[in-house]
Every structure is written in structure tokens, then in C-alpha cells.
C-alpha positions in Angstrom: 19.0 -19.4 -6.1 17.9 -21.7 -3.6 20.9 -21.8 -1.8 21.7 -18.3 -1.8 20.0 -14.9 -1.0 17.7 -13.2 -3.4 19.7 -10.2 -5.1 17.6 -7.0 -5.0 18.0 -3.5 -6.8 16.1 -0.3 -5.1 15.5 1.8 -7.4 14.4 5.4 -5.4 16.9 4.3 -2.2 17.5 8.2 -1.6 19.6 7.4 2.0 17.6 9.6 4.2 14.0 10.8 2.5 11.4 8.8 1.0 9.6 5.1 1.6 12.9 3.1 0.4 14.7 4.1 3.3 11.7 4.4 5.7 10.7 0.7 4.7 12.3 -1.5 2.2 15.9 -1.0 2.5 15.9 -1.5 6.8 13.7 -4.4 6.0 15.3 -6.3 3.3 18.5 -5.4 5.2 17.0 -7.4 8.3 16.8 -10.5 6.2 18.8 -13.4 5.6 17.0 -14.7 2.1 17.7 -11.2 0.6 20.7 -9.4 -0.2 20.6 -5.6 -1.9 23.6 -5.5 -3.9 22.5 -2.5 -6.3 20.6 0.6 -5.2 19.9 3.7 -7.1 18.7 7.5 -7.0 19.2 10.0 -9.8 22.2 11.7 -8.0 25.5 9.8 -7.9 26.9 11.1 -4.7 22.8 10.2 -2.6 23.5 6.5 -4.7 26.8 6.2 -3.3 25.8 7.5 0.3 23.1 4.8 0.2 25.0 2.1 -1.0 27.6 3.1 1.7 24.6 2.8 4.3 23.0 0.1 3.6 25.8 -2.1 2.5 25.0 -2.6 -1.4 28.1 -3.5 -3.7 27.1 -1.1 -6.7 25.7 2.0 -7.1 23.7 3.9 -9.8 22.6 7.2 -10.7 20.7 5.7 -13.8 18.6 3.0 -13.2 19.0 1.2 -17.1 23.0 1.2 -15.9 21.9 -1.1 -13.3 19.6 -3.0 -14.7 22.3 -3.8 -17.4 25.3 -4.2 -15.0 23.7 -5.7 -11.8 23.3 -9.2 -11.5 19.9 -8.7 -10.4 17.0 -11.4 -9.8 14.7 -8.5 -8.2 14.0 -4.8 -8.1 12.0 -2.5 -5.3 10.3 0.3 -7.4 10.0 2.9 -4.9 10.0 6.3 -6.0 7.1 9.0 -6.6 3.8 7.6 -8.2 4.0 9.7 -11.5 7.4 7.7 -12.3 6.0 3.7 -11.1 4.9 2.8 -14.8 8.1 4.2 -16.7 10.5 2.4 -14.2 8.4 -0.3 -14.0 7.9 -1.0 -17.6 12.0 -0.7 -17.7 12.6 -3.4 -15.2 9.9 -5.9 -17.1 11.9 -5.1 -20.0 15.1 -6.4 -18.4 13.0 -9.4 -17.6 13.5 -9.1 -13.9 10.9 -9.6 -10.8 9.6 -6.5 -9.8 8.4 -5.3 -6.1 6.6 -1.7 -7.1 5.2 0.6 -4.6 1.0 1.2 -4.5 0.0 3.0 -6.6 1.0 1.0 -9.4 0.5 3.3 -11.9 -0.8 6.8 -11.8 -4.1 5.7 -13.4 -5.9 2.3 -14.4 -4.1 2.6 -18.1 -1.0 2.4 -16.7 -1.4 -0.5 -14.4 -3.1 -2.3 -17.1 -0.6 -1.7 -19.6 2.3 -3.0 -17.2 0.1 -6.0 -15.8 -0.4 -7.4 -19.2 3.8 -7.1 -19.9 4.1 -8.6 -16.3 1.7 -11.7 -17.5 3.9 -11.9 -21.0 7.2 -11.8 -19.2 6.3 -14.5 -16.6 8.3 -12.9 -14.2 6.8 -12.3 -9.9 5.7 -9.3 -9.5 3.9 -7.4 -6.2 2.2 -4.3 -5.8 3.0 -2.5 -2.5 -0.9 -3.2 -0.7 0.5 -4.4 2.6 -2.3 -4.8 4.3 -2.1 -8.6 3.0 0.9 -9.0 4.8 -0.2 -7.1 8.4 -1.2 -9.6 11.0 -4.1 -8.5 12.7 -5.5 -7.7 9.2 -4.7 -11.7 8.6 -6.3 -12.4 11.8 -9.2 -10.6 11.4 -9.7 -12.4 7.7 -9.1 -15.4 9.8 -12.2 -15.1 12.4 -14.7 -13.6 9.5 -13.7 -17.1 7.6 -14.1 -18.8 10.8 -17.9 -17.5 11.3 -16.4 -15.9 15.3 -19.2 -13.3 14.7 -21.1 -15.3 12.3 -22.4 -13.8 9.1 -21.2 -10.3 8.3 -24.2 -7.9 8.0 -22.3 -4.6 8.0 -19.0 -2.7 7.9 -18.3 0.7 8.9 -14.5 2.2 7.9 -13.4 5.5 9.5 -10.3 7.1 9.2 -9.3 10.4 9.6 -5.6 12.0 9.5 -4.0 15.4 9.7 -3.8 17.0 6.6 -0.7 19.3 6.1 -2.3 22.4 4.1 1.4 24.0 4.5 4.5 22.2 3.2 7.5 22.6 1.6 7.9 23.4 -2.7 9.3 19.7 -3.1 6.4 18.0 -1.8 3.3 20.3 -3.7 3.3 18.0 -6.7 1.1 16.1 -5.1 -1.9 18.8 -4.8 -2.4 17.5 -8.9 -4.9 14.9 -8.8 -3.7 13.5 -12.2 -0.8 12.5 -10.9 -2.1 9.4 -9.0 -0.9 10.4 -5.7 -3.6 11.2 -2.9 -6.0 10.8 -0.2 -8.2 8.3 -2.4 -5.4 6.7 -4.6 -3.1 5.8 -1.2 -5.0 6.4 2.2 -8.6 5.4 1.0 -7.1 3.0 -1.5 -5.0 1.1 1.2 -7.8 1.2 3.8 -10.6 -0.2 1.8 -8.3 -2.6 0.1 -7.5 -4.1 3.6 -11.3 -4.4 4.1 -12.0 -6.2 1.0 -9.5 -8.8 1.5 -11.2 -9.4 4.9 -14.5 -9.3 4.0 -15.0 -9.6 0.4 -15.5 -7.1 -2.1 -18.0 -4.4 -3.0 -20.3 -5.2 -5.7 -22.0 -1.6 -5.3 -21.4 1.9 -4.5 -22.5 5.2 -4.2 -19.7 8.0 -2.8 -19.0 11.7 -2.5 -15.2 12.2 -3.7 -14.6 15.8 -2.5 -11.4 18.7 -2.5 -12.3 20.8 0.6 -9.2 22.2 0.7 -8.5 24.0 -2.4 -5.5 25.6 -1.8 -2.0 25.2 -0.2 0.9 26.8 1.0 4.4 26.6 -0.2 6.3 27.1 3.5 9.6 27.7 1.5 8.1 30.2 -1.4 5.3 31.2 0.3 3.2 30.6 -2.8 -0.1 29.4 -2.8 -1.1 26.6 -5.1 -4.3 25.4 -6.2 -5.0 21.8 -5.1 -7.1 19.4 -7.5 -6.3 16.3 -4.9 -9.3 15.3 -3.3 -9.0 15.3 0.5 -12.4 13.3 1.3 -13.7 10.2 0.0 -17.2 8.8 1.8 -19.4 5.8 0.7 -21.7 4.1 0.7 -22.3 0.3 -0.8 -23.2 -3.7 -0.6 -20.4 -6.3 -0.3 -20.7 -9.3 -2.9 -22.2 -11.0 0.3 -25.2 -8.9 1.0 -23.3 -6.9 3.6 -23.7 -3.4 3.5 -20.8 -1.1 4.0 -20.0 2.6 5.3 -16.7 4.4 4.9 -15.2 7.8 5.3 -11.4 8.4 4.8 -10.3 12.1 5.2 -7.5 14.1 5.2 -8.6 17.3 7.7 -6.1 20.1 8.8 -5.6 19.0 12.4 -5.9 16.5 15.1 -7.1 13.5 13.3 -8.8 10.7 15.1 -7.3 8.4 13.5 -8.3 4.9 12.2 -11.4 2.4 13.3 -12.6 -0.5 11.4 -16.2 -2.1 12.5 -17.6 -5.7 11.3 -20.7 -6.5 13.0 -22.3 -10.1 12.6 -25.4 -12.0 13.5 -23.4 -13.5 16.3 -20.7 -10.7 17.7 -18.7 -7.5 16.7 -15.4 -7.4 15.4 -13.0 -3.8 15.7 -9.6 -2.8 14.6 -8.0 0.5 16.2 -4.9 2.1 14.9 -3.8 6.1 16.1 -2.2 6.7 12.3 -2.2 4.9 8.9 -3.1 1.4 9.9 -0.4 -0.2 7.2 2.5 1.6 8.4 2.4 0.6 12.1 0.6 -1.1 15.0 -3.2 -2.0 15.6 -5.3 -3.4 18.2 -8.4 -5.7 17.9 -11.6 -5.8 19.9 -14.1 -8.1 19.8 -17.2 -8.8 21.4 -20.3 -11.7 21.2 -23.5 -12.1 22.5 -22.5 -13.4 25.5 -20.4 -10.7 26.4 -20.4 -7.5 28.5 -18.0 -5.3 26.7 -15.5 -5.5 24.0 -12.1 -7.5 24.9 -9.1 -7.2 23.2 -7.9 -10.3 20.5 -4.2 -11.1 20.4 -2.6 -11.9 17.7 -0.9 -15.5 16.9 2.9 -15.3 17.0 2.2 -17.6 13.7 1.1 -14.5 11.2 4.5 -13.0 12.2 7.0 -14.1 9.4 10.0 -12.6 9.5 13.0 -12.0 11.7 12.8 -10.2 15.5 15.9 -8.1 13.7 13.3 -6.1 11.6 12.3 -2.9 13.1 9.3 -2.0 14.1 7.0 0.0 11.9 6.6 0.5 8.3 9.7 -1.6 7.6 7.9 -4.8 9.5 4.8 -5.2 7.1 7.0 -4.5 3.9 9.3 -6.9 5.5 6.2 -9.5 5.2 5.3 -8.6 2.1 8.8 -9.4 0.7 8.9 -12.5 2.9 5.6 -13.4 0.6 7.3 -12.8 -2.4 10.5 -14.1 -2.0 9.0 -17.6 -2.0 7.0 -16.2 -4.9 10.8 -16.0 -6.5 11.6 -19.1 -5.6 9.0 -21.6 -6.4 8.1 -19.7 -9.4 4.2 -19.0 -8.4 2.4 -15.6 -8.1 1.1 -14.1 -4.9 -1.6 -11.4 -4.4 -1.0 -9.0 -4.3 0.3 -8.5 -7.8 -0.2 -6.5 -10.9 -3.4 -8.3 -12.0 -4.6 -7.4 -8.1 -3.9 -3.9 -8.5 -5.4 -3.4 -11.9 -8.6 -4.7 -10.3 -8.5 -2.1 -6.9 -7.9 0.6 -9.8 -10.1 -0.2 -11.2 -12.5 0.1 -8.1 -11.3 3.4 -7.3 -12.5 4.6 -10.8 -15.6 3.3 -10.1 -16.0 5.2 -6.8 -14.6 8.7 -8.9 -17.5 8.0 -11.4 -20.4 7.4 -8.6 -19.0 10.9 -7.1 -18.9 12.4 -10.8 -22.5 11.2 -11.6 -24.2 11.0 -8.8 -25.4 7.7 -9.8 -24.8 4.2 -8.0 -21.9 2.1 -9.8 -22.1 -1.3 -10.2 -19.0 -3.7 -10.3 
């Protein structure tokens, strides 16, 4: 392998809707050390369209066809949340490395089950967090580690996007909480994973877990269904450091104000901007000591940028980073966070902050 690319399957690489094409497939397609050979949806005619598109050799309407035919030495797992641990589990099976998609499962059984057959395997595995892999995210780690604003005595996390309460029969399957897939599994989980890699994690927490929006409707049908989802998630907790942290993540009809991130110090103020889902796109940094009048903006080393100029701009680049990260995962034959023991752990987290809002009583960690 080390002299030729890294051959990827996609499992979910529908050629025009969902996070495959929007992300991994223009991103691995931007890089030399990868080639996707296989790719595969459950319709044969969207698997050959994809294949078609994004150059791959083979096509599949089933993914154990391809896991049995391809000569693989990775898979992407990229389809909807409720399927991750059944495809998942599959691609273990066939004893190959695995990329899937955050959530990793649709609950902390899941992601535990296929974290401890990841571990017995021995094969790389990633979880799709990639705030690891963003630069100014890395960069801000960086100057916390440094002691730029000295010690960290509080955070405050804010972020607050549109929330469609009309949408189309094929995306309502989401308004069921048990399937894994909402505001506090993905947008809170992703934003206050990102903060606990730069700071450190929460030890304690209190929170309010809330669906304000019970109902939506089906633009198509024009049926109105009952929404479990939760659509708020605020709390309140300390940081293994002492630090004390704020955060609330929100999903509200219209105009948003997007995403701000706030680390204050004994020495200065650090603070990350971003007009949608900080992840997917680009962000600024402020940052301000005692010596100075106002916040300046931070730039951002050309050195946290990994991959080629070829890769597009936008969700593709930081998924781009993250398989930069794990293709030399591959090919040493070490794991990188974040992977499936990673994930269990922010699950396990996000249970945590259900049962403080469930309870009413402060969890401890």
C-alpha cells in the first residue's frame, strides 16, 4: 500500500443528495493517496450514475456485493444515522478500515457494541467529528495549550440556526428522537465536541434538553407530524480544569444568528465566529489581551492546512482533513482520534446531558 493509493468504498454515494456527495466523494476525489474504486446506493441505476461521476471502477446496489467483490482497504459509511451500526458492523465483519459518519450509532449501545468489534478486529477506524481536523479549531487548541490568554476561567458556546418546521415526506424521519439524528446528537454534539478538544472536557453538568416545536409539516403530503426531536439543548457545567462553561445550541424557525464560541482567560479573550454550522465551512478568530483596545482578528498558519489546493472549499475541505488523518492511520497501522472508542465516550456525554434535563439533577462524569 505504500506505494499506491488507498482503495475506498462509499457506501451511501447517492450522485446528487446526501453528505457523500456533498463531502467525501469531492474530497477523496481531490486526493492523490486515495482512489474510490467501489461506491454504492441501494438503487443500481443512482450506483452506476455515481460511479460514472465520480470515476469509481465498480458499482453496487448491495453493499455485502461489494464488500465481497471490491478489493477494498477502506470504506466511507455515509448514509442516514438509523443505518451507521448495521453497515458498520458489516464492514468490521469483512475486516476492513472503516470511516463512518457522526453519529456513530443511533444510541450509546450501538457505538459501544461496534467500538468493541473495531478493537477485536484491529482494523483504523474514524468517526466523522471533524472539528479535529478544522484549522482554526486546531489553532485555537494551539494558543489555550500555549497559555496566549493564560488560564481558562470560562467558556460560553452559542449557536443558533434555522430550523425548517416545513419539509418534504423523505426528510420527516428525522422528527423521531430515537432515531439518533438531531439538534443534540449532530449540531450540539459536533459543537461541544469541538470545545472539549480545545479546552478539555466537562466533568459536570446541569442542562435543559427541550422540543419546542412539536409539530411539522409535510410540504409534499401536507401532513402534520408529531416531532419527538429536541430542538434546544442549554447547559450549564465545570470543565475538568475548574473552568466553568455555558452553552446553548438551537434550532429556531428563522434567521439564525449563527455560531460564537468565547474562551476568556486570566490574561486575554479568545473568539471563534462562523454565519452557519462551524464544521461544514469557514470561521474567523478574534482575540484580545490585556493590553489591548479591541479584539483583532488571528490568522491561521498555512501549516494546519493538509491537503491539496484542488479540494473544494466547504464541507468537502475538513472531511478532506480528516481522511488526510486517517489515511496515515492506514498506513502506519496506529489509531487516530477521532475513532470509535472517542465516539463511545461523546455518547456517552450526550446521555449524560439527556439525564441532567430528565432529572433535573446535576450529572457527574
Amino acid at each position: 500500500m505504500e506505494n499506491r493509493p488507498i482503495r475506498v468504498g462509499v457506501i451511501g454515494a447517492n450522485p446528487t443528495r446526501g453528505w457523500a456527495p456533498a463531502a467525501h466523494l469531492p474530497a477523496l476525489s481531490a486526493m492523490p493517496e486515495f482512489e474510490v474504486i467501489a461506491v454504492c446506493t441501494t438503487k443500481e441505476k443512482s450506483a452506476q450514475e455515481s460511479a460514472k461521476k465520480y470515476g469509481a471502477s465498480m458499482a453496487f446496489s448491495d453493499h455485502r456485493d461489494m464488500l465481497r467483490e471490491a478489493d477494498l482497504d477502506a470504506v466511507a459509511v455515509s448514509v442516514k444515522v438509523p443505518e451507521h451500526s448495521r453497515l458498520t458492523m458489516d464492514v468490521l465483519e469483512a475486516g476492513k478500515h472503516v470511516f463512518t459518519e457522526w453519529p456513530l450509532g443511533a444510541n450509546l449501545q450501538e457505538a459501544e457494541e461496534l467500538a468493541s468489534v473495531a478493537a477485536e478486529r484491529g482494523v483504523a477506524n474514524m468517526v466523522g467529528l471533524q472539528s479535529h481536523c478544522h484549522p482554526t479549531y486546531l489553532r485555537l487548541k494551539e494558543l489555550i495549550n500555549e497559555g496566549f490568554i493564560g488560564e481558562v476561567l470560562s467558556v460560553n458556546l452559542k449557536q443558533h440556526g434555522s430550523g425548517l418546521l416545513s419539509r418534504t415526506s423523505d426528510r420527516t424521519w428525522q422528527r423521531d428522537k430515537a432515531l439518533g439524528a438531531n439538534p443534540l446528537t449532530i449540531h450540539f454534539g459536533h459543537v461541544i465536541d469541538a470545545v472539549c478538544m480545545c479546552v478539555g472536557e466537562i466533568s459536570e453538568v446541569e442542562a435543559l434538553v427541550t422540543t419546542q416545536a412539536d409539530q411539522w409539516l409535510e410540504s409534499d403530503t401536507q401532513r402534520t407530524v408529531d416531532v419527538t426531536s429536541p430542538d434546544n439543548v442549554m447547559l450549564v457545567g465545570t470543565l475538568d480544569s475548574g473552568a466553568v462553561i455555558s452553552a446553548h445550541v438551537s434550532m429556531v424557525p428563522e434567521f439564525g444568528s449563527g455560531y460564537r464560541l468565547e474562551v476568556y482567560g486570566r490574561g486575554g479573550t479568545l473568539v471563534l465566529t462562523a454565519s452557519e454550522h462551524p464544521q461544514l465551512g469557514a470561521m474567523k478568530m478574534f482575540a484580545g489581551l490585556q493590553s489591548d483596545s479591541d479584539l483583532r482578528e488571528v490568522p491561521i498558519p498555512d501549516r494546519l492546512s493538509w491537503v491539496p489546493k484542488t479540494v473544494p472549499a466547504g464541507p468537502p475541505f475538513n472531511v478532506a482533513q480528516m481522511w488526510w488523518r486517517f489515511g496515515r492511520a492506514i498506513r502506519i497501522g496506529q489509531f487516530v482520534q477521532p475513532d470509535f472508542e472517542y465516539a463511545v465516550q461523546r455518547h456517552r456525554f450526550l446521555d449524560a446531558v439527556q439525564r441532567a434535563s430528565d432529572s433535573g439533577i446535576r450529572q457527574t462524569l
